[in-house]
N, CA and C atoms as a LAMMPS dump frame, in Angstrom:
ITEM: TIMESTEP
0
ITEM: NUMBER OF ATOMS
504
ITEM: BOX BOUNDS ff ff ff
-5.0000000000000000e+02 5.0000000000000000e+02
-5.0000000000000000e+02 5.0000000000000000e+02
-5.0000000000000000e+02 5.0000000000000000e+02
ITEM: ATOMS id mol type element x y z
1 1 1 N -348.703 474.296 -189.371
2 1 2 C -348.567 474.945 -188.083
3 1 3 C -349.944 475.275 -187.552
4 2 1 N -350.312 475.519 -186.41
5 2 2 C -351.456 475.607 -185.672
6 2 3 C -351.598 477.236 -185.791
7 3 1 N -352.674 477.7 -185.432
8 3 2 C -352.889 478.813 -185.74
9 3 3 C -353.976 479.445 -184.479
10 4 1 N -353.99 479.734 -183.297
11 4 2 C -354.701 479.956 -182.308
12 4 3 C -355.543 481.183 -182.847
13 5 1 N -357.554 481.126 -181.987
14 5 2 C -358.126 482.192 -182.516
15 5 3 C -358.453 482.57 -183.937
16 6 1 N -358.469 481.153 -184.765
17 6 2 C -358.721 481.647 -186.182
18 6 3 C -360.192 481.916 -185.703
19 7 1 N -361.28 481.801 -187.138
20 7 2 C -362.812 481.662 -187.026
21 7 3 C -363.5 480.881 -186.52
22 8 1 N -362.633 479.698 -185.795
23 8 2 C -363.624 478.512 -184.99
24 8 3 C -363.817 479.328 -183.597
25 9 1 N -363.554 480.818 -183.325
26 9 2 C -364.33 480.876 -182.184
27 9 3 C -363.276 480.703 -180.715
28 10 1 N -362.162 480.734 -181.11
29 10 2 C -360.929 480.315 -180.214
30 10 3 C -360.494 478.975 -180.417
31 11 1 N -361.353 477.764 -181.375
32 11 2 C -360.569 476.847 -181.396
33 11 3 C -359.713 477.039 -182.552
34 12 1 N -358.018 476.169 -182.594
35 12 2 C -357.147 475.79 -183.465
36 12 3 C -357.689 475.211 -184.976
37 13 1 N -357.015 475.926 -186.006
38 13 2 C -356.996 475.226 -187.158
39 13 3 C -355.931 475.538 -187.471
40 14 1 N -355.953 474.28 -188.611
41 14 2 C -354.105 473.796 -189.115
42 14 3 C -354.481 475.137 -190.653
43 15 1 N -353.488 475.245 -190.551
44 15 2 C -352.739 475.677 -192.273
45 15 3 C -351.699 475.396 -192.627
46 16 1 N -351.945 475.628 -193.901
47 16 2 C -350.523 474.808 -194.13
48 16 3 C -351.368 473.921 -196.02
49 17 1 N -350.288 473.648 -196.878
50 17 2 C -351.279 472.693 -198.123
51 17 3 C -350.447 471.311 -198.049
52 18 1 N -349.349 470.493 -196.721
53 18 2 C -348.859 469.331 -197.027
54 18 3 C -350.429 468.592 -196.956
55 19 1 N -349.798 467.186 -197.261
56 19 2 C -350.687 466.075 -197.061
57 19 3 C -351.165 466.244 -195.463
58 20 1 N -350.062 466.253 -194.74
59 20 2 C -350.048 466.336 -193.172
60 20 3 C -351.059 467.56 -192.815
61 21 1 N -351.651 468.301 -193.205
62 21 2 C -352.569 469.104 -192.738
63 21 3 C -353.713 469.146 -192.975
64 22 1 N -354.584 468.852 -191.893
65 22 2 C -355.811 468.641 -192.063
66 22 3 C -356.602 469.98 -192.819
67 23 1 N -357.369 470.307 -193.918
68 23 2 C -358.16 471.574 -193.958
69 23 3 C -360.139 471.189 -192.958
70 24 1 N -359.709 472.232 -191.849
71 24 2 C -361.164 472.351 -191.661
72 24 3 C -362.295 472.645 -192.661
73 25 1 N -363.109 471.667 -192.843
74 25 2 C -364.276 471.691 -193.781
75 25 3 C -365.738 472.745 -193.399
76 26 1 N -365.493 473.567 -194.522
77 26 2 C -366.915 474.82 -194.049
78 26 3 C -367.903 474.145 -193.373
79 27 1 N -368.949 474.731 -192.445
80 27 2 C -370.102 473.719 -192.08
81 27 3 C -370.995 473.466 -193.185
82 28 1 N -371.205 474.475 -194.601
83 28 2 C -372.747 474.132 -195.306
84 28 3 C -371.747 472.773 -195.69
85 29 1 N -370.514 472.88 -195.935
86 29 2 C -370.099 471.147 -196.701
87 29 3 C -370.242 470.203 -195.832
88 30 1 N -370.368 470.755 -194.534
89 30 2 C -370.382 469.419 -193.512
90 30 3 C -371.634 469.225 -193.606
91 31 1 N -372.76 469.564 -193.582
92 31 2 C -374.333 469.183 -193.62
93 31 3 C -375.02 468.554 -194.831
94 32 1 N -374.316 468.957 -196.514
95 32 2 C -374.111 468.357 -197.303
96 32 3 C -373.583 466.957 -197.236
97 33 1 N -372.535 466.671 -196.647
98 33 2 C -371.958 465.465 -196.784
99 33 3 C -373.072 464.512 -195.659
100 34 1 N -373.565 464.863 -194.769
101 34 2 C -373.942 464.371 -193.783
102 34 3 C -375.331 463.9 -193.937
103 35 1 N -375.748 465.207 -194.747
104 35 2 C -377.464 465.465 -195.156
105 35 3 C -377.438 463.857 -196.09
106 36 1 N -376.371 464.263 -196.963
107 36 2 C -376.307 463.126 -198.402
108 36 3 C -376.368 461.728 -198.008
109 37 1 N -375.482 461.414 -196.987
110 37 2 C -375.625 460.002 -196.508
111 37 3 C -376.815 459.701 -196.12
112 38 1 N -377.581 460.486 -194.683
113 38 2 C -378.666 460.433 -194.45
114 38 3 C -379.888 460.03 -196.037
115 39 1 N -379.767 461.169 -196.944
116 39 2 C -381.018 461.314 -197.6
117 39 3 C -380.642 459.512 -198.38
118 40 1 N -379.695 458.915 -198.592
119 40 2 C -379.234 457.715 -199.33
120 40 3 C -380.393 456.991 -198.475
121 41 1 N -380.233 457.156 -196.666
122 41 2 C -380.695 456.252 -196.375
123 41 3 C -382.12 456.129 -196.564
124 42 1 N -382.822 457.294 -196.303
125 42 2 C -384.329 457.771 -196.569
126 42 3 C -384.746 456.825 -197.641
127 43 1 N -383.674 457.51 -198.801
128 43 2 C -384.04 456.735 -200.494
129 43 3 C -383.932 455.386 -200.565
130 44 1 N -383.097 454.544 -199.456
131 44 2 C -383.808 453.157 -199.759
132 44 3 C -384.629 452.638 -199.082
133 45 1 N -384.714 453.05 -198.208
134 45 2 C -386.307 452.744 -197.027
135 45 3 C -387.055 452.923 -198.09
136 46 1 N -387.215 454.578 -198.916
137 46 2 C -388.954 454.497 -199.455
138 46 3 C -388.373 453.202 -200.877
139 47 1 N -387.662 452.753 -201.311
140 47 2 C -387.445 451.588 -202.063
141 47 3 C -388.062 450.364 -201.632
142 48 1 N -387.373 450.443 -200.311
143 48 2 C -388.017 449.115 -199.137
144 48 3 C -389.386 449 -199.439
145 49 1 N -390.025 450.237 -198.958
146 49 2 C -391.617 450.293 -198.885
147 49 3 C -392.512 449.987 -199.646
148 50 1 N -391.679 450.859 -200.851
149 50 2 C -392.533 450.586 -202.243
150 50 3 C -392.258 448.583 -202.851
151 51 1 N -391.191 448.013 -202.599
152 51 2 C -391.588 446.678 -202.333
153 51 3 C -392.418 446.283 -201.922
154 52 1 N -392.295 446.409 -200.837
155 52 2 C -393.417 445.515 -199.371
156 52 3 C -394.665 445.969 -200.186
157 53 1 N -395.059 446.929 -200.828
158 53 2 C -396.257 447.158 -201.371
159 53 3 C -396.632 446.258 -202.591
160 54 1 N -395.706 445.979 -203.237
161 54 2 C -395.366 445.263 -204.254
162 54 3 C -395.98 443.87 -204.069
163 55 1 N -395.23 443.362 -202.786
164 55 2 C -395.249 442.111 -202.444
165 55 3 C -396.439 442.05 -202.044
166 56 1 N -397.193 442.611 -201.636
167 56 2 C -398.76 442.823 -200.93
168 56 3 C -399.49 442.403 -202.165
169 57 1 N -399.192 443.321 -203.245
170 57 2 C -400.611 442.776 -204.289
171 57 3 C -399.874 441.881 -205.317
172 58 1 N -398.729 441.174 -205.221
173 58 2 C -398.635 439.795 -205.957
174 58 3 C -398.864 438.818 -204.88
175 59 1 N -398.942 438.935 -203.568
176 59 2 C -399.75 437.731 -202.786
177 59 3 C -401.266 437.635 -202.874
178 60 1 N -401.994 438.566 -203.462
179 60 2 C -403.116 438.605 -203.65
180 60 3 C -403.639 438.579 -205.254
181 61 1 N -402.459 438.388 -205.808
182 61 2 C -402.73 438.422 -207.224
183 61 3 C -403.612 436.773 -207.207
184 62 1 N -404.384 436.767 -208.73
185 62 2 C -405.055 436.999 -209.431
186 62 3 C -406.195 438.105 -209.048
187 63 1 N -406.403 438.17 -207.259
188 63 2 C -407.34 438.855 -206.836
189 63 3 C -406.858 440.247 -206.112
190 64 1 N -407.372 441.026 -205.826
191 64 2 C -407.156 442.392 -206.058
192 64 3 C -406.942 442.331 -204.442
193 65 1 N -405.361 443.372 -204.109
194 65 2 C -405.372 443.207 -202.963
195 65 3 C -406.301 444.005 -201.681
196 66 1 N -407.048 444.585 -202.337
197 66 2 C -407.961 445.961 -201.703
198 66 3 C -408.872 446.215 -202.024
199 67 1 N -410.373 445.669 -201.643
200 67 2 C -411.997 445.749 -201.353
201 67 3 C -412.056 447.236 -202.641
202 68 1 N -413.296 447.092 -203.69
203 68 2 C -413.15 448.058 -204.493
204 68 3 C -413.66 449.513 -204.071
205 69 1 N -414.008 449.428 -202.791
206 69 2 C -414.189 450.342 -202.142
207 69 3 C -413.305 451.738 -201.542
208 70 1 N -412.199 450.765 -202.017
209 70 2 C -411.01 451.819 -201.12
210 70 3 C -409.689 451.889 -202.608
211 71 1 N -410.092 450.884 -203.31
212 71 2 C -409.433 451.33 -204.708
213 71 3 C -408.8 452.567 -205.123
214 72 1 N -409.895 453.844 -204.857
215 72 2 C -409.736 454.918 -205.344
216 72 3 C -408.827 455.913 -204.179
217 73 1 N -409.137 455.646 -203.214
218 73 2 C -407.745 456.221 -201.826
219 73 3 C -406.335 455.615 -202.424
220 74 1 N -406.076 453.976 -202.297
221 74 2 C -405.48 453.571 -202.919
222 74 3 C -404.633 454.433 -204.203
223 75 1 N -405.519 454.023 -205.066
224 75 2 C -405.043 454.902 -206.344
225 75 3 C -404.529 456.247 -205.91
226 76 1 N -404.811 457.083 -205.373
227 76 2 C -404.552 458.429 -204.787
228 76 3 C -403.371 458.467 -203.846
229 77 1 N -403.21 457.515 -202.853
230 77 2 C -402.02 457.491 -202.591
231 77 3 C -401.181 457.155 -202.997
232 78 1 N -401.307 456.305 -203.879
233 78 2 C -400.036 455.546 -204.723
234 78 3 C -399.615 457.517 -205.947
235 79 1 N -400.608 457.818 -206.123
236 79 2 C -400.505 459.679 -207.305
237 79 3 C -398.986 460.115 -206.15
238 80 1 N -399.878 460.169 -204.744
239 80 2 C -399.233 460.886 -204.188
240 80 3 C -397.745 460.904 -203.516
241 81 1 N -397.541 459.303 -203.416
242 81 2 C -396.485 458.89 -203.112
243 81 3 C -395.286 458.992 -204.17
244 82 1 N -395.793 458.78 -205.738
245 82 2 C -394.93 458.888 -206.813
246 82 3 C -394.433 460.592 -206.622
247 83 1 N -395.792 461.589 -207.052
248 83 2 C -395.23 462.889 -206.514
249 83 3 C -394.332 463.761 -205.228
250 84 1 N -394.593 462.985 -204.458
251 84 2 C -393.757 463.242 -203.123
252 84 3 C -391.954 462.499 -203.977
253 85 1 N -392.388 461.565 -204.39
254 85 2 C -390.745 460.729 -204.111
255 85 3 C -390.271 461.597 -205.783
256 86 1 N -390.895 462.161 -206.165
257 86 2 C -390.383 462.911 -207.421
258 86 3 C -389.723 464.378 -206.89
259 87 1 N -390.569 464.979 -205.949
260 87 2 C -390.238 466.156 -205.156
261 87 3 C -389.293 465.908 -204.776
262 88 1 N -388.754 464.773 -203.889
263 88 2 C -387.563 464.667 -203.014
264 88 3 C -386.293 464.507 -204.188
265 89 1 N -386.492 464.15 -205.248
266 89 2 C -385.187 464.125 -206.293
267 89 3 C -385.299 465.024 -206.873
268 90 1 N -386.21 465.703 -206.798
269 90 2 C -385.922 467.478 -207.584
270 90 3 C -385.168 468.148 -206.762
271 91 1 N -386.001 467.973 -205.332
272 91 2 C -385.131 469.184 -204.247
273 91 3 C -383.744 468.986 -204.037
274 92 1 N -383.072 467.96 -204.122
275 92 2 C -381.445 466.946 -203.796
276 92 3 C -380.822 467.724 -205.133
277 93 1 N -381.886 467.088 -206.375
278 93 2 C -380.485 467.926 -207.009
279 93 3 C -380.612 469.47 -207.17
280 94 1 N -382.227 470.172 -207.157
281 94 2 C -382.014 471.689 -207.194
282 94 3 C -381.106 472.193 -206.236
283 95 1 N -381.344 471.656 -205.19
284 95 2 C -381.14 472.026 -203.667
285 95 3 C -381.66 473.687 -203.687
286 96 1 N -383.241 473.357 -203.569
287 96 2 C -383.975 474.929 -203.315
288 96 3 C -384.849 474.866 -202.485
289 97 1 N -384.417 475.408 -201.484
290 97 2 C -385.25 474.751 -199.948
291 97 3 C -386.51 475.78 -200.398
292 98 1 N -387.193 476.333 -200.794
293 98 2 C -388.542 476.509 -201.006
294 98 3 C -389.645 475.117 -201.324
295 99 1 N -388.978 474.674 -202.273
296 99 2 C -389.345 473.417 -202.87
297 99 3 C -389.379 472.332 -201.947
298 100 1 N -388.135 472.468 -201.47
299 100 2 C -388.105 471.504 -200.415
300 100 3 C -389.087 471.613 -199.298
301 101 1 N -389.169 473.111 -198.654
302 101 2 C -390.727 472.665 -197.351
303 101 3 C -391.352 472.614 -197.718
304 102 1 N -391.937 472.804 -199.652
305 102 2 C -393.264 472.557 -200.146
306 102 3 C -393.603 471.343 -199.895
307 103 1 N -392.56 470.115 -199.564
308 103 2 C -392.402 468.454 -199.661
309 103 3 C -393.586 468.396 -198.496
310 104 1 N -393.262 468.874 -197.325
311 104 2 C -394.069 468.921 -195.885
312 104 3 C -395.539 469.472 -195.927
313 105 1 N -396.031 470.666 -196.524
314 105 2 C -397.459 470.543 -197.154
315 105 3 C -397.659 469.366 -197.496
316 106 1 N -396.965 469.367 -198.848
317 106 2 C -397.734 468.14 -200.236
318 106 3 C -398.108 466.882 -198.924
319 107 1 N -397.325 466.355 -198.317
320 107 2 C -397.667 465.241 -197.374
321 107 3 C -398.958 465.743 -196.515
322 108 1 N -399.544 466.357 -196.624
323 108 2 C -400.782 466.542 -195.353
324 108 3 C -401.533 466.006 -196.303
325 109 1 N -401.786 465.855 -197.836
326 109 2 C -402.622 464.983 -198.455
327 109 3 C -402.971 463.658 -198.019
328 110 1 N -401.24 462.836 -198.168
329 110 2 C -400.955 461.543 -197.611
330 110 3 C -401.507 461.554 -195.922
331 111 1 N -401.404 461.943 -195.489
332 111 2 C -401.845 462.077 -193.832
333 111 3 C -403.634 461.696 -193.433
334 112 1 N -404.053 462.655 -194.698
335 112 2 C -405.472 462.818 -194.521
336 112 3 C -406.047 461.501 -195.026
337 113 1 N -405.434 461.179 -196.351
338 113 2 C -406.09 460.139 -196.808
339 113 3 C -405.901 458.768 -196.152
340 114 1 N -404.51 458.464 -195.288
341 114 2 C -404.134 457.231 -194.323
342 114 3 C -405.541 457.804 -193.327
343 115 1 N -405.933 458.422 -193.031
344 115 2 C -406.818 458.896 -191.69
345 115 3 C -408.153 458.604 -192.17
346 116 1 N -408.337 458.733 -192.904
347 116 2 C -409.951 458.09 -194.068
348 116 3 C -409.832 456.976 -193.893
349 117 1 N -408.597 456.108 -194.26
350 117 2 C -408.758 454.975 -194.198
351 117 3 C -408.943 453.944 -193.092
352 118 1 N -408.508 454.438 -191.94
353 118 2 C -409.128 454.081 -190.658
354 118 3 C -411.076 454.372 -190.173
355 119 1 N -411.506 455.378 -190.99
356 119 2 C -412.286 455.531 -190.566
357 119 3 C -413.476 454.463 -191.715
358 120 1 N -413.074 453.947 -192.432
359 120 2 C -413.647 453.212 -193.749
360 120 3 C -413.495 451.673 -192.844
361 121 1 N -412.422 451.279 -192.605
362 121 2 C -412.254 449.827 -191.763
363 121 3 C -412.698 450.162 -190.612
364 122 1 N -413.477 451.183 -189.749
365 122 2 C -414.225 451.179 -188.322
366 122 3 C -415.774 450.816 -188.917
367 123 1 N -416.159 451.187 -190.249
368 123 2 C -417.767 451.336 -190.325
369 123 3 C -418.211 450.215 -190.071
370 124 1 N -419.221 449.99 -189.462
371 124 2 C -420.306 449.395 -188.971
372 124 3 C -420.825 448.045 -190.337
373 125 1 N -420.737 449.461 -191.468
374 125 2 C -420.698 448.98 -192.826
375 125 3 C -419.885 448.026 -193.468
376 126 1 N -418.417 447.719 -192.662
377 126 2 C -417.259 447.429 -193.306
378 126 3 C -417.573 445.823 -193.349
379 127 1 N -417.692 445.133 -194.318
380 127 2 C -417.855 443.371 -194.645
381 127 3 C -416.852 442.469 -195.16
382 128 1 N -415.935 443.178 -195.199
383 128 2 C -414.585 442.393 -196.251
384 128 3 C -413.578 441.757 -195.401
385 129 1 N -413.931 441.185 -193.657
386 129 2 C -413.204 440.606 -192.703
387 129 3 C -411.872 441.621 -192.431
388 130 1 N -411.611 440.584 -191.421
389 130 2 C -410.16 441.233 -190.602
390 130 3 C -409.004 440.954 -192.053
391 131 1 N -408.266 439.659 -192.573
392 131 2 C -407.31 439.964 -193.098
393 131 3 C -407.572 440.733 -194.506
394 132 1 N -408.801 441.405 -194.786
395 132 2 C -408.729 442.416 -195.891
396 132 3 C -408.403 443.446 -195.346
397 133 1 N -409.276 443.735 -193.817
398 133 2 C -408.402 444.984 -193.132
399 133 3 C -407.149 444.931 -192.695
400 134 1 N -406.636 443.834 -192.444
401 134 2 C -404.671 444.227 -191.829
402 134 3 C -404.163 444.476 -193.082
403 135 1 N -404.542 444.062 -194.246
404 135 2 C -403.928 444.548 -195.415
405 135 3 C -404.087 446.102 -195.965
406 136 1 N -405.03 446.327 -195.769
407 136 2 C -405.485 447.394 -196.159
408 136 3 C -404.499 448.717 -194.8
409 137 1 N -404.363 448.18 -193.275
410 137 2 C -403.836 448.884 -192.808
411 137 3 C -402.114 448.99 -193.048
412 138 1 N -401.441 447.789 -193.086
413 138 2 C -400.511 447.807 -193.386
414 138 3 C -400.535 448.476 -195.34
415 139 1 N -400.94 448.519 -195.776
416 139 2 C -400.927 448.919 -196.674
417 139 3 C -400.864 450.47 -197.101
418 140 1 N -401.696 451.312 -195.838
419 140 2 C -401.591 452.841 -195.951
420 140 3 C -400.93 453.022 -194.894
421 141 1 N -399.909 452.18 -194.177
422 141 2 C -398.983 452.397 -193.121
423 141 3 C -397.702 452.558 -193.985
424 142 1 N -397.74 451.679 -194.993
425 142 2 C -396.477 451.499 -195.965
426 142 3 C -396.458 453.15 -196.797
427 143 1 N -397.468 453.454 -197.184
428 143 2 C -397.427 454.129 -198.155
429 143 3 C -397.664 456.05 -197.724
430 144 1 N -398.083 455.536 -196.419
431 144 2 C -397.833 456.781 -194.985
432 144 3 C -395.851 456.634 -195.116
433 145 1 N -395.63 455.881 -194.428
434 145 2 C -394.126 455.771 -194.018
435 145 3 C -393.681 456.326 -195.263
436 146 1 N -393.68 456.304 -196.767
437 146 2 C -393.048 456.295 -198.374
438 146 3 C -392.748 457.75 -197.836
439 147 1 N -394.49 458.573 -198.028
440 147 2 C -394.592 459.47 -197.659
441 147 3 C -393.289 460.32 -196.706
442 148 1 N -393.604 460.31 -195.521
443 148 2 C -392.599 460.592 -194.626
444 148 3 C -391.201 460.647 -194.806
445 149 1 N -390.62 459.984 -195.369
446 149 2 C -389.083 460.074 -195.883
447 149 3 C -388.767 460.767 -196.726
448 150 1 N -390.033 461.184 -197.862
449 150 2 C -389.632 461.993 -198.789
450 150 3 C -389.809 463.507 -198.052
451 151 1 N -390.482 463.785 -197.16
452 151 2 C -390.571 465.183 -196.32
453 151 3 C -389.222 465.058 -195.277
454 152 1 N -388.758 463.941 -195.043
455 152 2 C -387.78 464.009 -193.86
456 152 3 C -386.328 464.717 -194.911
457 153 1 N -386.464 463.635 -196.254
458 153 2 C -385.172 464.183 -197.469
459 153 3 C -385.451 465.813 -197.667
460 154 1 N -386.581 466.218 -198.084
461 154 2 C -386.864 467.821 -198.044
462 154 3 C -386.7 468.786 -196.798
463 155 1 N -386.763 468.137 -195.786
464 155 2 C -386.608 469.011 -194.322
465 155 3 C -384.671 469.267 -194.458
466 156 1 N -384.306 467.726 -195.269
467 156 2 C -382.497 467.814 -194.491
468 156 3 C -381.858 468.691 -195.637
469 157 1 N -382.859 469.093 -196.665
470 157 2 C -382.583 469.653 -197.965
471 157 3 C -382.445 470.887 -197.469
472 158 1 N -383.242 471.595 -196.672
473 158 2 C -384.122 473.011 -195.831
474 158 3 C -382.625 473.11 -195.397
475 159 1 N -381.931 472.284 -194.618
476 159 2 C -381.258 472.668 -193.344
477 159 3 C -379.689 472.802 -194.483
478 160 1 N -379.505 471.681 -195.157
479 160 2 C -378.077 471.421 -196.048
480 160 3 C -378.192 473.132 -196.525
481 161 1 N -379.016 473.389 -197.161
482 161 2 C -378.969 474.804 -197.876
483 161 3 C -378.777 475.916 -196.731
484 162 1 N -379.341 476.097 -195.957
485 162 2 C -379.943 477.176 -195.269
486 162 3 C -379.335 477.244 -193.489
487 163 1 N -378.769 476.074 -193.353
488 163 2 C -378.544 476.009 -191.834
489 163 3 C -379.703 475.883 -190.582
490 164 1 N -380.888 476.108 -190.905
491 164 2 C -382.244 476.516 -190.333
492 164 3 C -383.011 474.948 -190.387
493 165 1 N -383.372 475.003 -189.317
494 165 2 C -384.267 473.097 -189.473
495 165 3 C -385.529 474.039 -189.423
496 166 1 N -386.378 473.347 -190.318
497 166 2 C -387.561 473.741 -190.596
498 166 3 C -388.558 473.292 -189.86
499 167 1 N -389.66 474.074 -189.139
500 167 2 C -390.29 473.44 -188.075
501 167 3 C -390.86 471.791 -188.76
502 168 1 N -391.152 470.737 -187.912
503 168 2 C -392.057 469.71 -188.069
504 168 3 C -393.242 469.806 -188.503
């Protein structure tokens, strides 16, 4: 039977336990269910990414896909990308939105160091041609983007728990 003026605020909900009755679902379960699909999708994009990265230095295999100059950014983003995508499966299953906006700091690392790396392929200095640099850009574009999904999974973590979207 319908029930006018329950807690939706003046709209109708059913009661009742047949099959035939719908139960309105709390909202934190609706943002859960919603958050979850979403964060699935996040989690195979940064899968995607971390391929395409993959595929980058076995097309360049025997030779190294990145001037030894930038090796060590490299190396550092790859630290940082593993730690970010470790954060985002702690926060899913803690679900402890502290942890979770910590995700959005930890990424200003990743931010800074993609931003170095533009400024390393502008120098005057730079000798290793154009397709060492499109690699090198697509390369901290990939690993920028990794980045980003694991703060987007921690932001929907913020909101699933808490109801509150956490500023950008």
């Amino acid at each position: 039977q319908l029930v006018p003026g329950g807690p939706l605020h003046g709209a109708q909900q059913r009661t009742g336990s047949g099959p035939a009755d719908a139960q309105i679902a709390d909202a934190g379960d609706l943002r859960v269910v919603v958050g979850s699909m979403q964060n699935v999708a996040d989690a195979e994009r940064m899968g995607a990414l971390a391929l395409h990265v993959a595929k980058i230095a076995r097309r360049r295999h025997p030779a190294h896909a990145v001037p030894e100059e930038v090796n060590g950014f490299f190396a550092e983003m790859g630290r940082v990308a593993v730690e970010l995508g470790n954060s985002a499966k702690e926060v899913v299953l803690s679900r402890d939105p502290e942890a979770a906006a910590k995700i959005r700091r930890d990424d200003d690392v990743m931010d800074e160091l993609h931003r170095h790396l533009f400024s390393v392929l502008m120098d005057k200095k730079w000798v290793h041609g154009v397709e060492s640099a499109v690699d090198i850009t697509l390369l901290g574009r990939l690993y920028e983007r990794f980045a980003d999904h694991a703060v987007e999974i921690g932001r929907r973590v913020v909101f699933e728990v808490t109801g509150q979207t956490p500023p950008q």
